[in-house]
N, C-alpha and C positions, 0 to 999 in steps of 0.2 A: 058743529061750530061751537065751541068754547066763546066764555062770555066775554072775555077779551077781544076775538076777532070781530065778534059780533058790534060790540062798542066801538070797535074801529071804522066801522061801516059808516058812520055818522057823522066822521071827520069831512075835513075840506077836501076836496075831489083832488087835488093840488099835493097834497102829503100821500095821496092814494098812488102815485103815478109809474113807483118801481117795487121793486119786489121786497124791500126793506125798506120802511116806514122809519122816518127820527124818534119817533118815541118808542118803535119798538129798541133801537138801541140804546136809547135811558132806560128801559124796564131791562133788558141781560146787564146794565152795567150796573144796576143796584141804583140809580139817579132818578127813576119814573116820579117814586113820590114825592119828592120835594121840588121836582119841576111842574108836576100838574098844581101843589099846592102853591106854588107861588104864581101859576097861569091863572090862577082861580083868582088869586089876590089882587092879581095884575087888573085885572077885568070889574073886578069890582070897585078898584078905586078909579077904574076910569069911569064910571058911573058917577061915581060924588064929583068928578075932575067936569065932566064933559054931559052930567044926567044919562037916568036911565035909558039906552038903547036896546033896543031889543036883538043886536048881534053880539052887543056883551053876554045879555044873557044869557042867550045861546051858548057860547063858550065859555060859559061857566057850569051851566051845564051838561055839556059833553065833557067837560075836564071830569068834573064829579062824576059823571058815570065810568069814563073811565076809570077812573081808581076804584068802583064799586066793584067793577070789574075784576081788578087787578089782585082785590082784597077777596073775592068772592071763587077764582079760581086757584090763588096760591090756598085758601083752606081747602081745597077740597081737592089739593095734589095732597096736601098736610096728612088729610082726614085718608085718602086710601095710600100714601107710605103706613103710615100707621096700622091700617089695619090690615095690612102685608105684614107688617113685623111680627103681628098675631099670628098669622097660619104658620 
């Protein structure tokens, strides 16, 4: 399991329900990062809006792992094209 599906795991049960998730369709249409980046923002101004909650937190969390994700398997598609292109 790649660290994307892994990350996905952790999501609301709700988004888990069909075989294509909505944010896997922002991530093939090139939109994942500036949609988790502005979920992230989203979330944290509801905390100055409404104080800290701790289900903000949480999905400010998973948003950020997610993109840790998302940055951590496109290098390491990067990293072996690459070192294909060597042999």
């Amino acid at each position: 399991m790649n660290n994307w599906d892994r990350a996905k795991t952790q999501g609301s049960a709700h988004y888990r329900a069909g075989d294509t998730q909505p944010i896997d369709l922002y991530r093939e249409a090139g939109a994942f990062t500036p949609f988790a980046l502005c979920s992230i923002i989203k979330y944290a101004y509801r905390c100055l809006v409404r104080g800290v909650q701790d289900s903000d937190l949480v999905k400010i969390r998973h948003y950020a792992g997610l993109l840790r994700a998302d940055r951590m398997d496109t290098e390491a598609i990067a990293t072996n094209q690459f070192q294909g292109a060597k042999e």
